[in-house]
C-alpha positions, -999 to 999 in steps of 0.1 A, spaced: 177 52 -371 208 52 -395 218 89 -404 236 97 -437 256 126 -441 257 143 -475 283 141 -500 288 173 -505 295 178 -466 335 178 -451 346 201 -482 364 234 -473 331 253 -467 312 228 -442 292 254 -428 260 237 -444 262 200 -435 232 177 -436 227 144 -426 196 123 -443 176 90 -425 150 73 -434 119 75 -411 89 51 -414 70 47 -444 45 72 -435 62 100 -428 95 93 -449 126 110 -448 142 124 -417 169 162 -423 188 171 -392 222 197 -388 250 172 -390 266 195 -366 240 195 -341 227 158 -343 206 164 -309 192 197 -320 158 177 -336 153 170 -377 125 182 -401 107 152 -411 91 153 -451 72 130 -469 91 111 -500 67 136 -518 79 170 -496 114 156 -504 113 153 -535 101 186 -543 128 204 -521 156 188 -542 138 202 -573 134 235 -555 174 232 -541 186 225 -579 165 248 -595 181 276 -575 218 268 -571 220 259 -608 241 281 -632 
């Protein structure tokens, strides 16, 4: 699997880095620690994914 590391990752605070991968259809899309690639990944449907942006944005905005 190909992992994706976010864009908002490498900046002066990169103590919250996370990489993104697609997993099979079923399941859908793969989180891990980008600085602990081995340490496993939390796999969410497109559905489960979808809703934790909405949940992420809906917090962190102003």
């Amino acid at each position: 699997m190909q992992w994706r590391k976010s864009s908002f990752s490498g900046g002066a605070d990169d103590q919250h880095c996370v990489e993104l991968g697609r997993l099979t259809p079923e399941v859908g899309i793969g989180v891990r620690d980008s600085k602990d690639p081995d340490g496993g990944h939390l796999a969410l449907t497109v559905g489960e994914f979808a809703a934790l942006l909405t949940r992420i944005k809906r917090t962190t905005s102003p």
